[in-house]
KOLDREN-118564 format. One record per residue (C-alpha): x, y, z; residue in one letter. Coordinates in steps of 0.2 Angstrom, whole numbers. Layout:
// residues N
<node u="X" v="Y" w="Z" code="A"/>
...
***
This chain:
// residues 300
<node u="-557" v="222" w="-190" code="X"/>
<node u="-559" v="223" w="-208" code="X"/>
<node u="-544" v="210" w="-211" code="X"/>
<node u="-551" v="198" w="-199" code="X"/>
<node u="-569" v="200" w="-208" code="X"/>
<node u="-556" v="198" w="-226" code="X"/>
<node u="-550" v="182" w="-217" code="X"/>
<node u="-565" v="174" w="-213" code="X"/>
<node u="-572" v="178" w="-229" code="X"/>
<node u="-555" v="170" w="-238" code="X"/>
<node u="-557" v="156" w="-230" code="X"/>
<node u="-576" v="152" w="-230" code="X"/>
<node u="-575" v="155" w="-247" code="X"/>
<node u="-560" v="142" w="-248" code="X"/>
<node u="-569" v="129" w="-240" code="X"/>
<node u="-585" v="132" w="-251" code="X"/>
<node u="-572" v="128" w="-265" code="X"/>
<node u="-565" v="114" w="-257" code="X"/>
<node u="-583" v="107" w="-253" code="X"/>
<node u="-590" v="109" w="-272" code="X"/>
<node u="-574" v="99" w="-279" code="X"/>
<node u="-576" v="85" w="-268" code="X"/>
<node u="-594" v="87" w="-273" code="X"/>
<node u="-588" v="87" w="-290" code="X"/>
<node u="-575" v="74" w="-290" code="X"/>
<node u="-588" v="61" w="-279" code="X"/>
<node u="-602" v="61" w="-294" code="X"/>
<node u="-587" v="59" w="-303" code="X"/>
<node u="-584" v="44" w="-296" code="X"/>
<node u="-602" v="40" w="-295" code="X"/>
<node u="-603" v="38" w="-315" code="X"/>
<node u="-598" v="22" w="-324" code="X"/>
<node u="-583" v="20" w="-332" code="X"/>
<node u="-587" v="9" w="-345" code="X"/>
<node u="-598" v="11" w="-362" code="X"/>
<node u="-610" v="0" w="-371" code="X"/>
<node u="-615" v="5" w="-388" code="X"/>
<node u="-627" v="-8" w="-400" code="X"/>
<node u="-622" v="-11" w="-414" code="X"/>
<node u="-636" v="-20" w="-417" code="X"/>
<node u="-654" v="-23" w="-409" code="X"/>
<node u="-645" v="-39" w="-398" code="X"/>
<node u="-627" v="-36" w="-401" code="X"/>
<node u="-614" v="-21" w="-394" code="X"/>
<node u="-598" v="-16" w="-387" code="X"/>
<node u="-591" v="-12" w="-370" code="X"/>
<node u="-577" v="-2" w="-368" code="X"/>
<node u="-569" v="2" w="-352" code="X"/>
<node u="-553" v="-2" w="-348" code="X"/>
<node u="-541" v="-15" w="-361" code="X"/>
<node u="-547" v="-22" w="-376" code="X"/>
<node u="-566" v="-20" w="-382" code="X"/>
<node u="-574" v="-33" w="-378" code="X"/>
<node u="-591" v="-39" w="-389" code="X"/>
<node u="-606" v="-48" w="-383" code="X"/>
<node u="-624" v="-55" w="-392" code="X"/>
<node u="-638" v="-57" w="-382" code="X"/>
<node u="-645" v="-73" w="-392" code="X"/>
<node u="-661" v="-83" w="-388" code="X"/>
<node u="-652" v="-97" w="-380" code="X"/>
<node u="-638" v="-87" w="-370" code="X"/>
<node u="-626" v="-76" w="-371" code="X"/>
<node u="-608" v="-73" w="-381" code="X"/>
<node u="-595" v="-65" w="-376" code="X"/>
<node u="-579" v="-60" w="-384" code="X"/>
<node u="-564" v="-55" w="-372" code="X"/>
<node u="-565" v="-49" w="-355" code="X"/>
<node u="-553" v="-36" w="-351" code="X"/>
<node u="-548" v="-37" w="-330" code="X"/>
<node u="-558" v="-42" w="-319" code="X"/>
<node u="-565" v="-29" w="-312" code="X"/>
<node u="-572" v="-23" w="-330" code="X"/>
<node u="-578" v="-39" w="-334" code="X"/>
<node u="-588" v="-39" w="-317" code="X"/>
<node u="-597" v="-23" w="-324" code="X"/>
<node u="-600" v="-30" w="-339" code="X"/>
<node u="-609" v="-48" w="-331" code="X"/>
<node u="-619" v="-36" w="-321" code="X"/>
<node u="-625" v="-25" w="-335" code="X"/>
<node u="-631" v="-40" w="-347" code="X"/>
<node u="-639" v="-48" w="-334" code="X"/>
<node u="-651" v="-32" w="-331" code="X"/>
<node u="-655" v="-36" w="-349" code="X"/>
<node u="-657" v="-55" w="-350" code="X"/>
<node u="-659" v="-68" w="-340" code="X"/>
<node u="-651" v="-82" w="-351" code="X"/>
<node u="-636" v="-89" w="-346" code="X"/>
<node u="-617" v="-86" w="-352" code="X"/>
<node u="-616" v="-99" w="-365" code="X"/>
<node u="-598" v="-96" w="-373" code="X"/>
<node u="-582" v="-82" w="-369" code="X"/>
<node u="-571" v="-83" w="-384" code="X"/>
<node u="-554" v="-75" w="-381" code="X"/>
<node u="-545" v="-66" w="-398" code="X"/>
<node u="-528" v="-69" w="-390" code="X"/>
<node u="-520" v="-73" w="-374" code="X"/>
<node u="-514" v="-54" w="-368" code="X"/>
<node u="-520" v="-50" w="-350" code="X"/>
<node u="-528" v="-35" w="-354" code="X"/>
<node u="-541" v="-46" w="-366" code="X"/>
<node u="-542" v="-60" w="-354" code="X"/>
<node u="-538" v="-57" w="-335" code="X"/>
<node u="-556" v="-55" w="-333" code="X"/>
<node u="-561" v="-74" w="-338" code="X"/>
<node u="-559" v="-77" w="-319" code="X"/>
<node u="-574" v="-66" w="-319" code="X"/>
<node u="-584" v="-80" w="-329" code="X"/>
<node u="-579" v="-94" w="-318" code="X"/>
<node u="-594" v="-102" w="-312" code="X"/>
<node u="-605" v="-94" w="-324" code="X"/>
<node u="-601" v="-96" w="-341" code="X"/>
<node u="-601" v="-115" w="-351" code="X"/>
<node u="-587" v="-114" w="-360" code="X"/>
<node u="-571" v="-103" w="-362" code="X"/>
<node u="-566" v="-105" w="-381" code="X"/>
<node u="-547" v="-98" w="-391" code="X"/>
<node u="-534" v="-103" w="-402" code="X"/>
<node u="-523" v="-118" w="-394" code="X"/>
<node u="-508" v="-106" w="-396" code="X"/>
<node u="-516" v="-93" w="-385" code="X"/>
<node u="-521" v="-105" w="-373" code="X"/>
<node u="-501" v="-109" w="-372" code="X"/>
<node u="-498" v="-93" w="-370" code="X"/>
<node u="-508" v="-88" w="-356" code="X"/>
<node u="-502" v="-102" w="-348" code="X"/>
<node u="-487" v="-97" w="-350" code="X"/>
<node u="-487" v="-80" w="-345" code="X"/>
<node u="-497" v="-86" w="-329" code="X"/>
<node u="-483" v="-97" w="-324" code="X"/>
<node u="-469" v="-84" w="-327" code="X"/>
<node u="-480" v="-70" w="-316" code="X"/>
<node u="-487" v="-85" w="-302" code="X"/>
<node u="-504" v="-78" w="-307" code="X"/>
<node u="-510" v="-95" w="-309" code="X"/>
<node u="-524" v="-94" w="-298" code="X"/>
<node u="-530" v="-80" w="-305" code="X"/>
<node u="-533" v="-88" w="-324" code="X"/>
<node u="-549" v="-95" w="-329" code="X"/>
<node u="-543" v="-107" w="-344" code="X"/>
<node u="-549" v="-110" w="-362" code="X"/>
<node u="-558" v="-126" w="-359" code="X"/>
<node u="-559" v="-128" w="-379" code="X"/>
<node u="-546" v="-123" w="-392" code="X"/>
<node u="-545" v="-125" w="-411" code="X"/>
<node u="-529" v="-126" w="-424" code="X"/>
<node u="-537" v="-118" w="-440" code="X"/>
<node u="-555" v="-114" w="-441" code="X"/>
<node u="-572" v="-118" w="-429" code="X"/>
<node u="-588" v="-114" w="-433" code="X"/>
<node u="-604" v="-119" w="-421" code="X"/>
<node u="-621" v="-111" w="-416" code="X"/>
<node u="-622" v="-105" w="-399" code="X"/>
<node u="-635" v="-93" w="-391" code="X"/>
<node u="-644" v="-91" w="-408" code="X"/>
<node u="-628" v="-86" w="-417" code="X"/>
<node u="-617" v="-96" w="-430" code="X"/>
<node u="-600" v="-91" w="-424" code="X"/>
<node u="-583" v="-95" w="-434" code="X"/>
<node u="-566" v="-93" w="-426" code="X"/>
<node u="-554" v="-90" w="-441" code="X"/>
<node u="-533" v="-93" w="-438" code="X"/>
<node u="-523" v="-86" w="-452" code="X"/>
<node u="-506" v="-88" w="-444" code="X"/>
<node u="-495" v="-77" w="-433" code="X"/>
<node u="-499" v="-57" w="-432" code="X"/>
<node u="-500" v="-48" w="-416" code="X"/>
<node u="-495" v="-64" w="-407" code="X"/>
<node u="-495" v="-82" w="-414" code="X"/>
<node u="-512" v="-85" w="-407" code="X"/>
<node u="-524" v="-73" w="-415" code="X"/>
<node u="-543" v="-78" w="-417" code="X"/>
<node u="-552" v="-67" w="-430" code="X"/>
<node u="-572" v="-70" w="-422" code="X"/>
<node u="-586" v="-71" w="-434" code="X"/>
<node u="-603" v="-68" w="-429" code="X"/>
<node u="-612" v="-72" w="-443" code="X"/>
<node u="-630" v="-70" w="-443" code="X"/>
<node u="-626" v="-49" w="-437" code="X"/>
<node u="-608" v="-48" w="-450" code="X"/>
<node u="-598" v="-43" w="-436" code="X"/>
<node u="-581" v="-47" w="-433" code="X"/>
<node u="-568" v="-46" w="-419" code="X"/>
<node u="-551" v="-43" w="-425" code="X"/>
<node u="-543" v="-41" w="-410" code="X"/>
<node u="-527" v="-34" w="-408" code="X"/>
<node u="-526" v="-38" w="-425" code="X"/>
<node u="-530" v="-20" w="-430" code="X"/>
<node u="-525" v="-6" w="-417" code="X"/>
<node u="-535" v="10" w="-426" code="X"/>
<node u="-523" v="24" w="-429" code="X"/>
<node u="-513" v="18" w="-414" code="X"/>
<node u="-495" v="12" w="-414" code="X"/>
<node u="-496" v="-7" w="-410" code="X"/>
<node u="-490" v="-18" w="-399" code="X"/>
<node u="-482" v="-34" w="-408" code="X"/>
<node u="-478" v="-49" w="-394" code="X"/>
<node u="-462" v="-56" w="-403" code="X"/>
<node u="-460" v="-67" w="-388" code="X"/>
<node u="-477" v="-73" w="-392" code="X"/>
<node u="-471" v="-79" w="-410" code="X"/>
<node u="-478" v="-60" w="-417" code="X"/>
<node u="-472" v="-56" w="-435" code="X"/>
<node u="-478" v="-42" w="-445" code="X"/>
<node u="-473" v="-51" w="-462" code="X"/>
<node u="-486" v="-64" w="-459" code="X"/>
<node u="-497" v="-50" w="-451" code="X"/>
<node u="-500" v="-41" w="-469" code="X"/>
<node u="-503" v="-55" w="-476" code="X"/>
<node u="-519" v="-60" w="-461" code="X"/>
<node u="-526" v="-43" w="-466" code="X"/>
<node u="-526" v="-48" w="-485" code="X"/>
<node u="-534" v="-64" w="-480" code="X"/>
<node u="-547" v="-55" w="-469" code="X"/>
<node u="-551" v="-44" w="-482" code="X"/>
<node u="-554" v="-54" w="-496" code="X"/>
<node u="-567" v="-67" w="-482" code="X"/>
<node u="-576" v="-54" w="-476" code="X"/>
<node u="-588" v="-42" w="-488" code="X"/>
<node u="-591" v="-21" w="-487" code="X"/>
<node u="-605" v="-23" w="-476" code="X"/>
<node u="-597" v="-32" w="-463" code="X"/>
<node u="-593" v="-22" w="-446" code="X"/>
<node u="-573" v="-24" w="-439" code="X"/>
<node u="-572" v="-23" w="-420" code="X"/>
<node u="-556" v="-18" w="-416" code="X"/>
<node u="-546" v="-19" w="-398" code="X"/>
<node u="-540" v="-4" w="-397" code="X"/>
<node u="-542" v="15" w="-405" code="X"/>
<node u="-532" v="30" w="-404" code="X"/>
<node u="-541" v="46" w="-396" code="X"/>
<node u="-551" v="53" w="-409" code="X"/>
<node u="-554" v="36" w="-416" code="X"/>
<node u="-568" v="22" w="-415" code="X"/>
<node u="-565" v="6" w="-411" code="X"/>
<node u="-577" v="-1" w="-425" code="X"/>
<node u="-574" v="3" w="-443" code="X"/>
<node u="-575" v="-7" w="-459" code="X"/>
<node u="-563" v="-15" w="-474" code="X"/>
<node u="-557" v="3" w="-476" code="X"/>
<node u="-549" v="4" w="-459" code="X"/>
<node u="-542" v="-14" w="-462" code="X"/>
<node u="-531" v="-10" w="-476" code="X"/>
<node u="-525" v="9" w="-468" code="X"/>
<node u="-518" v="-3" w="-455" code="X"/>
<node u="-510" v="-15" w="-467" code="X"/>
<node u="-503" v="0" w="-474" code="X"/>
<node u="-495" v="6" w="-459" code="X"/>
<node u="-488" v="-12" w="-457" code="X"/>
<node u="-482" v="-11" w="-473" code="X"/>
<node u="-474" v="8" w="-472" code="X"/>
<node u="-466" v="1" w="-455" code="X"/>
<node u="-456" v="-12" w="-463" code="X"/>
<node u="-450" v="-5" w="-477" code="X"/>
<node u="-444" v="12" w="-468" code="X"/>
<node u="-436" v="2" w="-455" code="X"/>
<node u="-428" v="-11" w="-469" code="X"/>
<node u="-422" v="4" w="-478" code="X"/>
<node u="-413" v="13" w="-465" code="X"/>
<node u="-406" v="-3" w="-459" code="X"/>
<node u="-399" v="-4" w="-476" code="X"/>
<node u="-393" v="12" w="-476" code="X"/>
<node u="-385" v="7" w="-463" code="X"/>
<node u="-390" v="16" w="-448" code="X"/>
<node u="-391" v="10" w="-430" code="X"/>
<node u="-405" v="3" w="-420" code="X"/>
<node u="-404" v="18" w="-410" code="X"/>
<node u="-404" v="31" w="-425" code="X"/>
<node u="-422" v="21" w="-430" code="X"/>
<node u="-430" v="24" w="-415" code="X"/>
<node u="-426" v="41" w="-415" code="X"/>
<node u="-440" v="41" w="-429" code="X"/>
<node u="-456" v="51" w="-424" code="X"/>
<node u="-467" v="45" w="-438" code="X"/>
<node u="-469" v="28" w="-448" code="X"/>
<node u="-468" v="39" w="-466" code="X"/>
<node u="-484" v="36" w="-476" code="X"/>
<node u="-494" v="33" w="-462" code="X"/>
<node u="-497" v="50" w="-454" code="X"/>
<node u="-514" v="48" w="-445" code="X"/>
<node u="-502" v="35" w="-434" code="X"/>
<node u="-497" v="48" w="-419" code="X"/>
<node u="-491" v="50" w="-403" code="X"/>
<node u="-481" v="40" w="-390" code="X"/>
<node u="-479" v="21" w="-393" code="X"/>
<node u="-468" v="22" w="-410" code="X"/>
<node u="-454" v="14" w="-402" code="X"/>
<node u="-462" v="-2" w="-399" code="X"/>
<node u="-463" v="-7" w="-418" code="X"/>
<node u="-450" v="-1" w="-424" code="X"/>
<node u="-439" v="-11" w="-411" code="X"/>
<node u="-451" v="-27" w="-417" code="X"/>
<node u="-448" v="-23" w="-434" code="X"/>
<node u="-430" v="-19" w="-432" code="X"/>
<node u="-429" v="-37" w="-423" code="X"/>
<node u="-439" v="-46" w="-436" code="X"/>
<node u="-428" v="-38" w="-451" code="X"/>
<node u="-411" v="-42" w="-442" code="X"/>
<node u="-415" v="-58" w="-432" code="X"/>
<node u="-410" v="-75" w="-445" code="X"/>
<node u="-417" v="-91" w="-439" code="X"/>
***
């Protein structure tokens, strides 16, 4: 008697466990995913999932800067237009990489005019053809070579090339009238990067677009970056500009030198930290030292 009254207990007590996680686990899927933070009265940041994107809400429409996938820019469109009912006037894309512009096909139909570099516009073309995802791309209807600078939804915007960094396609994004500028992939905040050599990267060239983005840009301006390291923010200013350059810097030098010291690609990538740069952690190293192995040994 008492063990089947010690079994029925058992297990109405396991089913109000079971019950109270899926009661857990359903308002858990309930909540948003994404974040919007302001960084200003009309202009913000949405983070969800793949590179921030950054949107101004100005008097004649809305900018937006990247898109991330679909399903996240869809999120997005549906949260700006609960705050405004002016239309999409421009989506900007830093560079080509899916996970910054998979969601144009989101836009289609709703926004004027899709704007990036000409290379990253080759680029996503590219990559479309190679993955037959072609009908899922939405286009850059509007590229530039070197530098554009127009007025849209109340905001003087400039797209700056400085040559190839991350990929060979790299938009820095000036919002003027706030000081706000999206890097990018251009800076990856205390996170090992990702460098698209098959997208013409170089990390050479890449130090020297920091130094160039330093020197335009003043100490009050705000940096969007497209991706962070947990821990970190994906905003920061000139001082989180030149800690990356660093890193880029420490990078090649330690790879050059134990290539010079003759050790094999292997032995490098066994490295667990880029020396100099400690606040660089965690998986991921392997990626640049293998682009900066390729980069130092590679003759054109």
């Amino acid at each position: 008697m008492q063990r089947r009254n010690f079994l029925r207990s058992t297990a109405l007590t396991t089913g109000s466990l079971l019950l109270a996680q899926k009661e857990i686990l359903a308002a858990l899927w309930q909540q948003p995913g994404f974040k919007i933070t302001m960084l200003a009265k009309d202009t913000g940041i949405f983070t969800e999932k793949g590179g921030t994107i950054l949107f101004s809400l100005g008097k004649e429409g809305i900018i937006t800067v990247d898109a991330q996938f679909p399903e996240q820019s869809q999120h997005l469109i549906d949260e700006l237009k609960k705050k405004t009912e002016k239309p999409f006037k421009l989506l900007i894309n830093t560079h080509h990489h899916g996970d910054h512009t998979s969601g144009n096909i989101s836009f289609k139909g709703i926004t004027e005019h899709v704007l990036a570099h000409l290379n990253s516009l080759t680029n996503q073309k590219n990559v479309a053809v190679a993955q037959k995802t072609e009908d899922k791309q939405l286009y850059p209807d509007k590229t530039y070579t070197d530098t554009w600078c127009d007025a849209a939804g109340g905001e003087k915007y400039c797209l700056y090339y400085y040559g190839p960094g991350h990929t060979n396609g790299d938009s820095l994004v000036h919002l003027e009238n706030r000081n706000i500028v999206h890097m990018g992939d251009l800076v990856f905040n205390r996170r090992h990067p990702f460098i698209d050599r098959n997208a013409g990267a170089s990390i050479g060239n890449w130090i020297k677009v920091l130094d160039k983005a330093m020197e335009k840009f003043d100490k009050k301006t705000t940096f969007v970056f497209g991706h962070a390291a947990d821990g970190y923010d994906v905003t920061g200013k000139k001082e989180d500009l030149k800690a990356f350059q660093t890193y880029l810097s420490n990078l090649l030098e330690y790879t050059g030198a134990q290539i010079k010291g003759g050790k094999s690609k292997e032995d490098i990538l066994k490295a667990t930290e880029i020396p100099g740069s400690p606040e660089w952690k965690g998986d991921g190293i392997q990626r640049p030292l293998t682009a900066a192995y390729e980069e130092l040994t590679t003759t054109t």
